[in-house]
C-alpha positions in Angstrom: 82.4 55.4 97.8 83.4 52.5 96.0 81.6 51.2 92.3 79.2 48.9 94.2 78.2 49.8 97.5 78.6 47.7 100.3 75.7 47.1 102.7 75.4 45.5 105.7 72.1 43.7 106.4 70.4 43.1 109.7 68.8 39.9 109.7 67.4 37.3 112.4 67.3 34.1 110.5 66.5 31.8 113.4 63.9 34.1 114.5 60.5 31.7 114.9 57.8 34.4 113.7 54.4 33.5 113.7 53.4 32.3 110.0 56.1 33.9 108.5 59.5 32.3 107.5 62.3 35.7 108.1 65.2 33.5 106.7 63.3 33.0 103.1 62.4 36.4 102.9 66.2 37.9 103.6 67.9 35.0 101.3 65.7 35.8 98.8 66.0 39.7 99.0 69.5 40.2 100.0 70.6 37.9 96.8 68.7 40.2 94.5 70.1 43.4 95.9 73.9 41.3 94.8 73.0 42.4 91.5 73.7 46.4 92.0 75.4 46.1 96.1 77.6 44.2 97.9 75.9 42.6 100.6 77.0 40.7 104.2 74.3 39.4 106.4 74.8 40.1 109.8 72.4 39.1 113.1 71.2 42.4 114.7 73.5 41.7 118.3 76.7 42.3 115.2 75.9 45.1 114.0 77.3 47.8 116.2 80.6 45.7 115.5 80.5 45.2 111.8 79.2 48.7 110.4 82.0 50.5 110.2 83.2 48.4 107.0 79.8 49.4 104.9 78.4 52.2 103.5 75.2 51.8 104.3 73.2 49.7 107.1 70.1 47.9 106.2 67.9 46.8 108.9 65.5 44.4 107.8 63.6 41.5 109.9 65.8 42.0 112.9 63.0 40.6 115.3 61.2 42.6 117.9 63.7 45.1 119.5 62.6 44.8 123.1 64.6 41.0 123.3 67.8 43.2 122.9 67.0 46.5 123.7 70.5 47.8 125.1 72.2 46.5 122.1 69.8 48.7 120.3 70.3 51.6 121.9 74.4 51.2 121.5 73.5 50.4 117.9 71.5 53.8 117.5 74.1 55.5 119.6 76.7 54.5 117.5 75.4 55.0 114.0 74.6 58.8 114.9 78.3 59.4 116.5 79.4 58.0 112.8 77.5 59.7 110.6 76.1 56.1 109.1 73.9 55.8 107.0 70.9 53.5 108.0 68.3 52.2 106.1 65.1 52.8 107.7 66.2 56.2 108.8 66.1 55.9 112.7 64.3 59.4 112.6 60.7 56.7 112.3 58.4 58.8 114.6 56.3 55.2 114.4 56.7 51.4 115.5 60.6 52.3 115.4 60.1 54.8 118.3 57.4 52.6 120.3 53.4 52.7 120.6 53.5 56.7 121.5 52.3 57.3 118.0 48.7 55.4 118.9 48.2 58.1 121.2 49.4 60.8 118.9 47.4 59.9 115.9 44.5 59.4 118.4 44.7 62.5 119.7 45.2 64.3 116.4 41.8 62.5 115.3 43.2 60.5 113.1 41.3 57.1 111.4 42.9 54.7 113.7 41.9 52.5 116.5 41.3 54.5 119.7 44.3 54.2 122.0 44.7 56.0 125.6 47.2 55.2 128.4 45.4 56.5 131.3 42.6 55.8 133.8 41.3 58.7 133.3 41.0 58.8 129.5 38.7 55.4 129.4 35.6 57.4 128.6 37.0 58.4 124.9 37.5 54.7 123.7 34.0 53.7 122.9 32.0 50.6 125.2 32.7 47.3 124.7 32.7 43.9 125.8 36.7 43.7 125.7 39.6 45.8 125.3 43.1 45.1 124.4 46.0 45.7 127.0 49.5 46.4 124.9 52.9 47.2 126.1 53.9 50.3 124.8 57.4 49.0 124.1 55.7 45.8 122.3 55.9 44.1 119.6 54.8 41.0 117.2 51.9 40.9 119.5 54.4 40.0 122.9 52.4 40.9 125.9 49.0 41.4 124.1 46.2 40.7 126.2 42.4 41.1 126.1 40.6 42.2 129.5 36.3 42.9 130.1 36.1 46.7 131.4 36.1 45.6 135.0 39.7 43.8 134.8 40.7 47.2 133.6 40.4 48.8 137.1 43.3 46.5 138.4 45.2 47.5 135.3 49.0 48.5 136.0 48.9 51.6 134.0 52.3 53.5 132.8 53.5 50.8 130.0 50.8 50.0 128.4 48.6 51.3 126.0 44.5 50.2 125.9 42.1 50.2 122.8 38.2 48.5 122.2 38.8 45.2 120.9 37.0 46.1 117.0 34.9 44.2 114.9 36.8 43.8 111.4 35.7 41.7 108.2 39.7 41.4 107.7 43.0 43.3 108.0 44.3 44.8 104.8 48.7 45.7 104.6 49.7 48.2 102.4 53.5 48.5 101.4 55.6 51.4 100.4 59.3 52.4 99.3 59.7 55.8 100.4 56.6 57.2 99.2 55.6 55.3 96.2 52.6 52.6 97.3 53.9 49.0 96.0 51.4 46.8 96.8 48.8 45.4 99.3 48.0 42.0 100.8 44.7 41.1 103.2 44.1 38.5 105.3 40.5 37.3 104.9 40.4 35.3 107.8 40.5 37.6 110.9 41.9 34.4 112.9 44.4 33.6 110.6 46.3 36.9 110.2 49.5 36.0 108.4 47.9 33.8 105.7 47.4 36.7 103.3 46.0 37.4 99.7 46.8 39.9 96.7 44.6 42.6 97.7 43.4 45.6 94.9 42.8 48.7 97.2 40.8 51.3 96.1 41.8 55.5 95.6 40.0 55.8 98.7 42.3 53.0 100.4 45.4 54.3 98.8 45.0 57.8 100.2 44.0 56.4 103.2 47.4 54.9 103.8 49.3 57.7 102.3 48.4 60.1 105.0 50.4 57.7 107.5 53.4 57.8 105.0 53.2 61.4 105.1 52.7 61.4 108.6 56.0 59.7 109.1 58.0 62.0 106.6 61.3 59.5 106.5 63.3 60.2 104.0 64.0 56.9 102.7 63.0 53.8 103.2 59.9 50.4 103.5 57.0 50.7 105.4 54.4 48.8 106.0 50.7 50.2 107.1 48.1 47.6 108.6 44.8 48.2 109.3 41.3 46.8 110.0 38.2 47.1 107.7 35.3 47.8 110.4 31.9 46.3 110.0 30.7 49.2 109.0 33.2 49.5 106.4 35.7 52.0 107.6 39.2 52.0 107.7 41.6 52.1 110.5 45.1 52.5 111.4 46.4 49.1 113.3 49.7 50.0 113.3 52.8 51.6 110.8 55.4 49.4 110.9 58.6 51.2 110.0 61.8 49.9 111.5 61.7 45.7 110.0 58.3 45.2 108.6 58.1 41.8 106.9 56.9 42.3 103.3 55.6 38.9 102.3 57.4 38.7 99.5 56.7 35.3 98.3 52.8 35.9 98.4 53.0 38.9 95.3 53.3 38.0 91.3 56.6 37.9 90.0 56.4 41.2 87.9 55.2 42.9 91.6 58.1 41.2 93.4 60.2 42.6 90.5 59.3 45.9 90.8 59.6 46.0 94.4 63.8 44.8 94.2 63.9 47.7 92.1 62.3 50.4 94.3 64.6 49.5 96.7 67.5 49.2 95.0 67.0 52.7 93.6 65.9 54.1 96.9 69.1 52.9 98.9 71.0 54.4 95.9 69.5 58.0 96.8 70.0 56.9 100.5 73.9 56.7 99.9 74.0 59.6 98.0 72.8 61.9 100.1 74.5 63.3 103.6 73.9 60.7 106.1 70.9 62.3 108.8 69.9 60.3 112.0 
């Protein structure tokens, strides 16, 4: 391996999320990883293309997959018939391998919003005036919709995934490298989700969100756990974003940002050191 690692980073600049700005975010990360790496932006369509030059790929806000999902696959394909190394791991048993993990962690009783995917399995999610419809393979809330119990009758069951629409005072993010907790950012406003605020969690929030980290057990890597503060004060799992979560990097204190660069840059230093695993 050469003195400074070469990375190639995954990156839809021209991608119009919601109340986020991708391009700022990636310019702003990918020059401060410069300092240790050496680093080529690349859209995610390129990538299958282009790795073979790098010693590591870094996926980062790459959009939702399901707008290019055969190139995807190849991509995935590709990187475990090389042996590359890819930053997430694509071993994510979460958002990187779709919505099955709702079910899973429902299943498993775990403090997250009650999901099912069958008829038969509506009596477990508790009554309520509306319920959310989501497609399993969805993302950046594409296809979301929200039905009254009767619509759900006529529902096309198979790809999607259903859960009570919840009452929430806000939605809290909490963001890790690896396994160490970084920081955590809430939105207030439950109708303005991406206009977010520093956000001191408690022992009780921290370990809250750890037991998705350890859920996920990837080896390296950011991910991002949202979830909902109840009215009745609980906490639960909206969803673990582990294949491109954004990190709104521009909302956190400098010294926080600061730290965060170097968590990375130390965790995709024991990423290339150890034996590429897919």
């Amino acid at each position: 391996m050469p003195a400074r690692p070469r990375l190639l980073y995954v990156t839809d600049l021209a991608y119009p999320a919601r109340g986020r700005r991708y391009c700022d975010e990636d310019i702003t990360l990918s020059s401060r990883l410069r300092a240790e790496f050496d680093v080529a932006l690349c859209h995610p369509l390129d990538a299958a293309a282009l790795m073979d030059a790098f010693d590591a790929v870094v996926v980062r806000n790459s959009g939702p997959v399901l707008h290019y999902r055969a190139e995807y696959d190849a991509f995935r394909a590709r990187a475990a018939a090389r042996g590359t190394r890819v930053y997430n791991p694509l071993t994510g048993r979460a958002d990187m391998a779709g919505k099955q993990y709702l079910l899973d962690l429902t299943a498993a009783g775990h403090p997250v919003i009650p999901t099912v995917d069958r008829p038969e399995d509506l009596g477990r999610l508790p009554e309520t005036d509306r319920y959310a419809v989501k497609p399993k393979a969805g993302a950046d809330s594409i296809g979301l919709d929200f039905v009254s119990r009767p619509r759900l009758q006529g529902l096309a069951w198979g790809d999607v995934l259903v859960q009570p629409r919840i009452d929430f005072h806000y939605e809290v993010s909490f963001y890790f490298v690896d396994d160490a907790f970084q920081y955590a950012l809430y939105a207030p406003d439950p109708g303005r989700r991406w206009v977010l605020e520093p956000y001191e969690p408690t022992e009780a929030d921290l370990a809250f969100a750890r037991c998705f980290i350890d859920w996920n057990t990837l080896d390296h890597g950011i991910q991002r756990v949202d979830a909902c503060r109840t009215v009745d004060g609980e906490l639960l799992l909206v969803e673990l974003e582990d294949l491109n979560p954004y990190l709104s990097l521009d909302l956190v204190p400098g010294p926080t940002r600061d730290a965060f660069v170097a968590a990375m840059t130390a965790s995709l230093n024991r990423c290339l050191e150890a034996a590429p695993r897919l």
